[in-house]
N, C-alpha and C positions, 0 to 999 in steps of 0.2 A: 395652650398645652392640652388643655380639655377638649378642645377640636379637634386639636390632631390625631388624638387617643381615638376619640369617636371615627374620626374618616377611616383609620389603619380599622376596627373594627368591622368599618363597612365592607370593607378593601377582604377581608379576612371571611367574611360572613358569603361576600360574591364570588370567593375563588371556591370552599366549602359547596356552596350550592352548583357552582359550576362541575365542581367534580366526582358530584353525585348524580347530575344530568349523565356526563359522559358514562358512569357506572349505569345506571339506568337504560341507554341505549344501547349498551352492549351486552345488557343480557335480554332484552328485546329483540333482539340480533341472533341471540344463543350463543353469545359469544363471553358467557360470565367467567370472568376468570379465577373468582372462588370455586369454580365447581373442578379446576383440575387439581391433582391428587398429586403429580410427579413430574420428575423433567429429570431426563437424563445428562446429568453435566460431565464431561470427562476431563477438566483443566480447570487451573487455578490463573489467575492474571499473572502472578509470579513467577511462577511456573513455568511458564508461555515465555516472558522478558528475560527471563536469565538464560532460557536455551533454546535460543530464536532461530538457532542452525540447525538445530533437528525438527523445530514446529514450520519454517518457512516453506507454505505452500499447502501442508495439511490441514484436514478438516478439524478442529473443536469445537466443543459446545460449553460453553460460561452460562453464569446466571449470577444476577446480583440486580445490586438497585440501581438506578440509570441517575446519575447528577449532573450532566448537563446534555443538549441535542440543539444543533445547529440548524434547520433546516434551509435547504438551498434548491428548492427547485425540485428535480428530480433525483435529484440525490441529498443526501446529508454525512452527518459525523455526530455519534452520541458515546458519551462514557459512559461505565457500567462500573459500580464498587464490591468487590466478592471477600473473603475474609482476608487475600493476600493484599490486593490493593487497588489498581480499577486499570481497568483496558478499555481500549476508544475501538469503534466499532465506527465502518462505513457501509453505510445503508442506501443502497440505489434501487430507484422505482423498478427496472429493470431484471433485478438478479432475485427481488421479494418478491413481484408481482403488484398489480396495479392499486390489488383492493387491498392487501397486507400494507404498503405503503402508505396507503389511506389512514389505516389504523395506527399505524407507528407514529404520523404527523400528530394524530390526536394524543400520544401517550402525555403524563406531564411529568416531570422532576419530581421523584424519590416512589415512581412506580418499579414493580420486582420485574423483570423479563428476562430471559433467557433466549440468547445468540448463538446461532449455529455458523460455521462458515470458514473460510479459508487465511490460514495467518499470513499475513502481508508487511511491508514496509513501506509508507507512506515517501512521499517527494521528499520533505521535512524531515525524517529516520524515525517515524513514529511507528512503533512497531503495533498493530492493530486486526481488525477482523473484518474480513471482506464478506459482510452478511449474505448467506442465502434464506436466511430464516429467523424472523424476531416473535416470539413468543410472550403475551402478557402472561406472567404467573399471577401476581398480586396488586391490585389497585391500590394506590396510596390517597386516602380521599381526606386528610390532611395535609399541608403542604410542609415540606420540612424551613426550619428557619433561613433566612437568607446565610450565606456564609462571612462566618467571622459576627455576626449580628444577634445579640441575644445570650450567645453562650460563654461570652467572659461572666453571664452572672452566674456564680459557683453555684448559687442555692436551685437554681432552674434545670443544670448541669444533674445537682446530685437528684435530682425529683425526676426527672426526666435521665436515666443512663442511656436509654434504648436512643433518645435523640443525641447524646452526648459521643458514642459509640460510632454515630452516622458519621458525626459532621470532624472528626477531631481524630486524627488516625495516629497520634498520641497516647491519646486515652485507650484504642484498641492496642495498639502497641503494649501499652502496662500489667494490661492484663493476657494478654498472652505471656507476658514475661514470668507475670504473678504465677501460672498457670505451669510454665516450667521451673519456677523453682519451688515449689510443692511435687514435683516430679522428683525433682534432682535431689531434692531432702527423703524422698523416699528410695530410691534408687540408691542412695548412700546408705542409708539406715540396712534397707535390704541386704545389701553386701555386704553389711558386716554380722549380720545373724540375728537382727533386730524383729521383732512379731506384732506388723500394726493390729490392733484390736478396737473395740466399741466398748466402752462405758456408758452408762444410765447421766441424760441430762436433766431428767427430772429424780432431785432425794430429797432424801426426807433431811439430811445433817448436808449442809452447805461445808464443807471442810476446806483444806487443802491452801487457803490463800487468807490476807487480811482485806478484806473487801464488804461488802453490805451487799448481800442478798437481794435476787425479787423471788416474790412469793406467788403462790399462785393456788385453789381449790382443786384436789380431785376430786370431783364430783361422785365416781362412781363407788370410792372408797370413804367419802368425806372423811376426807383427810388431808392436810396443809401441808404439800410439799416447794422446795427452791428449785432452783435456776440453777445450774452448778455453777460456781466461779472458777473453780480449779478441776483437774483430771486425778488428781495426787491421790486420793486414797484407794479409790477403786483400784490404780493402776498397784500398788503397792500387796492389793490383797492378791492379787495375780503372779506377784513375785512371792508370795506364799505358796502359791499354789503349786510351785516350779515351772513358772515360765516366765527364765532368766532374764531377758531382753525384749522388754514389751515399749511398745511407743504408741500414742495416737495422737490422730490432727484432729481438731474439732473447736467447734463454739463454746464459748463458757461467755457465762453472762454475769456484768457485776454492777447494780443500781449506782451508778456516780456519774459524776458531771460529762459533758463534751468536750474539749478542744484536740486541735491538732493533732494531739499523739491517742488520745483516749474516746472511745465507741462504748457505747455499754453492751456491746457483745460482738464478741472480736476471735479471730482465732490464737490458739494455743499448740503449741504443739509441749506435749511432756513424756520421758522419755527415765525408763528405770532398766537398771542394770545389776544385776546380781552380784558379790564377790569382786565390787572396786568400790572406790571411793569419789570424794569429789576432786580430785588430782586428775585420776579416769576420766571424770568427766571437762575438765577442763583441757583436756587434748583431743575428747573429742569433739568439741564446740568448735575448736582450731580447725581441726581437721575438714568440719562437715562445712563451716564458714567458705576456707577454700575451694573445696571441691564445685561448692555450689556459684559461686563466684565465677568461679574458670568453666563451668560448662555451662551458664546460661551464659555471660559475660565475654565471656575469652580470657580474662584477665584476671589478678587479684588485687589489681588499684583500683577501689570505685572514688568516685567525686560524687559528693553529694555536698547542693549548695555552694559549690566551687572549694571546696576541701579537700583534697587527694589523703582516702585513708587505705594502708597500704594491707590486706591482709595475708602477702606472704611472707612474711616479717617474725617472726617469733611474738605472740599476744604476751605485753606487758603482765606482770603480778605481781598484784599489794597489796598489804591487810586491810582491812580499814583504816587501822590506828592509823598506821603510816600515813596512808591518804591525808588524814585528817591535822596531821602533822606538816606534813609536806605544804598542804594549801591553808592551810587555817592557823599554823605555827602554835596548836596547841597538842602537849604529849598528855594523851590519856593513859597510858602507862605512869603517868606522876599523880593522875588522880586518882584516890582508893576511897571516898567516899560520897554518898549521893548529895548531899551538902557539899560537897568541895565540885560537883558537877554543875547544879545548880548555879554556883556563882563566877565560874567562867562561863555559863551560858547567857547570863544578867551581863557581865563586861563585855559578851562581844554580841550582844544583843539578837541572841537565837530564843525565840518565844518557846517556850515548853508549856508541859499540863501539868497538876499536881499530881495526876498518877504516871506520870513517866520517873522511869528509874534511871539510873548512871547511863547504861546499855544503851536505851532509849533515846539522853542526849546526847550521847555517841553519833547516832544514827542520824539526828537534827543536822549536827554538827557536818557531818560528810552530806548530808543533801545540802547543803545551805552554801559551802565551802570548794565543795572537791568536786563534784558530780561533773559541772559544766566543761571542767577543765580535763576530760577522760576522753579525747578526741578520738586517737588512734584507740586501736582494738584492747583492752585493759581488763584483767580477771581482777576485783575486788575481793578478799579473802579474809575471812576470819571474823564475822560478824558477833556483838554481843549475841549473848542468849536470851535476850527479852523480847527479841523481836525476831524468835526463831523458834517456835515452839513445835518443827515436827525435827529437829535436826539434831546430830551427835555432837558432846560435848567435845571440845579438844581437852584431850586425856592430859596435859602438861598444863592447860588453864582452864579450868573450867566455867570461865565470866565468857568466855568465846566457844563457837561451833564452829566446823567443819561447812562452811559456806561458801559461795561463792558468787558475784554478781557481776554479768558480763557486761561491760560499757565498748559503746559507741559511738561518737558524735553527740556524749554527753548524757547518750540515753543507754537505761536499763534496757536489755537484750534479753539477758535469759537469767535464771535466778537457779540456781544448784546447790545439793546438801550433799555431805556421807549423810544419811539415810537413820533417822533417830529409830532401833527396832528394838529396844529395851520397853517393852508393855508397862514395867512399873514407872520406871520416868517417863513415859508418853503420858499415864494416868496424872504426873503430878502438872506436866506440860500443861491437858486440856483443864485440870481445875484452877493453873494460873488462869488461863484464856477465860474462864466461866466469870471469875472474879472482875475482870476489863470488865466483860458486858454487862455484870450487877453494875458497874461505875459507868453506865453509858456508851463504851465504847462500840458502835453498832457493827467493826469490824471485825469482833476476833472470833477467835473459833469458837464451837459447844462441844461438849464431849458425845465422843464417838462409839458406843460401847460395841459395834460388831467390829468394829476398826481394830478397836483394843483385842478382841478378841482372836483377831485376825494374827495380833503381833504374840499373842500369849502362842496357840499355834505354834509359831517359829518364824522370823524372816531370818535370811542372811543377810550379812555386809552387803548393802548394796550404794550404790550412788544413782541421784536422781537429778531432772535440769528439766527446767519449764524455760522454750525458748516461745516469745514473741515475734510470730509469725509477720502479722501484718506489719511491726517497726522494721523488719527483716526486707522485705518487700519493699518499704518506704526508701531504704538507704540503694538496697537495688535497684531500684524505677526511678532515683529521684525525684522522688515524690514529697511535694512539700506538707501536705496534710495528708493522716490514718485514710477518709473520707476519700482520698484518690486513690486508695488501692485495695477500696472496699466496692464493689460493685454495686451493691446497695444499701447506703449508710445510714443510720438514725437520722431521720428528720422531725422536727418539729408538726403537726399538723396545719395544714391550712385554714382548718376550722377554726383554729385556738384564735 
């Protein structure tokens, strides 16, 4: 095994060296092709294949990276990959010239060139380019992996995207897709009178989510500010401001583990509404699911992991209690004390902490129970108040809020409140949360004091909804792990 390792290095060390000689002679030559600037492309490969009766016979010009070349004498056949997908080009001594030919034999797999030349149909019905002109844009003086060879290892994949990208037109595939529905979520929000904005990624008070912080030194202020984890406050001080319908997309970063569904900086999208509730927003989670669905997709059935989830359907809605009822056949509505919580949590064996309240094992209870079993599109509603500390109480119970958590395939989606803008209960909110973290808890909030002030001020009734972008993305793309529809995902170091 150890020789083999060593030969493939040698193998690896002689193609290297070899394709820095050919770089070397050709700017010997004067013929470096780092020193051009530009290249006039006017067609895409797709472009070309889909409307073969209007390009058949006409001149275009392509450019992309060449992954394979036949040569046969005085003529050849080489493909070209561009951002649509890749077009075969025929290349004769004749129609290039004798010394250009020369140069085109020497090119190697996953150099950039750009093709000029007349669109054709091969014997075969391959639609193609009858070169008069092959152009090196970019030397590739590492050789790209053999195909299919290397890149089933995921960890090489995510370290490497710009190679993963090359060789896996998948992978490009997702992110284009990625890329339209961050269009089409904005394109919807637009149209209904929504006002994307920027908020500060760097505060001083990490608010708005239950998460752990990263820190980090202003130097110039010496001063210790976070990472944002959540968009939520800043956004809300702007519905102070009177601007009704504010949204943004963006990074928020939260210090906790890796797998599958979790990055510790991921995007967010959160999105605040003036004068509705979370009722409002649960139709428009519907609404903006669909739309987005049917204009990247065509459809509102995705499969993901071979599941057909339907979201032109009417989105299910349940409380928790119910949920919790429904899958775990226990009524919290029969329980009214934290003692009598406790001890259906010991009988059906949900580990709790000694500072968790009723609310709390509530909460246990439906992650442990009910979550998995949320397939189809499903509003979760009516969350205790312990584990809700920016949100409005329901005025008929007040052990419950005005919440809401959107499930999908088991997974939390988007998380929505009516909007807590009472400043004196906000104040009592942040000194329960002060309380957790005297007890350890390194997730909850700190009090906010311009936050508060913000709300003394005045907000109206508003409704808010933090959706999970990249989970959004995952169930779109079919994407089995966060990591595939992140372009560039947390990695471990090499060095470690």
């Amino acid at each position: 095994m150890a020789e083999q390792k060593k030969a493939q290095e040698q193998d690896l060390n002689h193609l290297l060296q070899v394709r820095r000689e050919k770089l070397a002679d050709l700017q010997a030559n004067g013929k470096n092709p780092f020193q051009i600037t530009k290249y006039d492309v006017t067609n895409h490969s797709m472009e070309i294949k889909n409307a073969f009766d209007e390009f058949e016979g006409k001149e275009v010009t392509l450019a992309g990276r060449m992954m394979s070349k036949r040569v046969m004498g005085k003529a050849s056949f080489c493909s070209i990959q561009d951002l649509q997908g890749s077009m075969q080009a025929y290349v004769a001594r004749d129609n290039i010239g004798e010394e250009s030919y020369k140069d085109f034999k020497k090119l190697d797999i996953g150099d950039i060139i750009g093709i000029k030349g007349e669109v054709f149909k091969t014997k075969t019905g391959e639609i193609s380019i009858h070169a008069t002109e092959v152009t090196l844009l970019s030397k590739s003086l590492n050789p790209l992996p053999e195909k299919f060879h290397g890149l089933t290892n995921t960890d090489l994949r995510y370290r490497q995207r710009y190679v993963d990208l090359i060789m896996n037109e998948d992978v490009k595939d997702t992110f284009i897709k990625r890329s339209k529905i961050l269009a089409s979520i904005r394109n919807y929000l637009n149209g209904q009178g929504f006002m994307e904005v920027e908020t500060p990624m760097l505060v001083a008070n990490a608010g708005g989510a239950a998460a752990r912080p990263f820190e980090t030194h202003f130097n110039a202020l010496d001063e210790d500010f976070k990472l944002r984890i959540s968009l939520e406050l800043y956004l809300k001080r702007l519905i102070v401001g009177g601007l009704e319908k504010v949204y943004e997309i963006g990074r928020v970063f939260r210090n906790e583990g890796l797998d599958t569904r979790h990055n510790p900086e991921f995007t967010l999208m959160e999105l605040y509404q003036a004068y509705t509730d979370y009722h409002g927003m649960m139709d428009l989670t519907e609404n903006l699911y669909r739309h987005v669905a049917q204009e990247v997709l065509g459809t509102t059935k995705i499969v993901y992991n071979g599941i057909e989830m339907d979201l032109g359907k009417p989105f299910e809605r349940i409380t928790m209690v119910d949920a919790v009822k429904k899958y775990a056949g226990v009524d919290f509505n029969e329980i009214h004390t934290l003692k009598e919580a406790r001890a259906v949590a010991k009988e059906h064996h949900v580990e709790f902490e000694e500072r968790h309240k009723k609310g709390d094992i509530l909460s246990l209870f439906f992650e442990e129970f009910a979550e998995e079993h949320l397939i189809q599109p499903t509003f979760v509603m009516d969350h205790p108040i312990e584990i809700s500390p920016l949100t409005k109480k329901k005025p008929e119970n007040p052990e419950y809020v005005e919440r809401f958590e959107f499930f999908m395939n088991g997974w939390e989606m988007a998380n929505a409140y009516s909007e807590l803008n009472d400043p004196i209960d906000q104040r009592e909110r942040f000194k329960a949360q002060e309380e957790l973290l005297a007890q350890g808890d390194e997730e909850a909030n700190t009090t906010d004091e311009d936050f508060l002030h913000a709300l003394e001020i005045g907000m109206p009734p508003t409704g808010g909804i933090g959706f999970g972008i990249d989970r959004m993305c995952m169930l779109l793309t079919n994407s089995a792990a966060i990591r595939d529809v992140l372009l560039f995902p947390t990695m471990k170091s090499l060095d470690k």
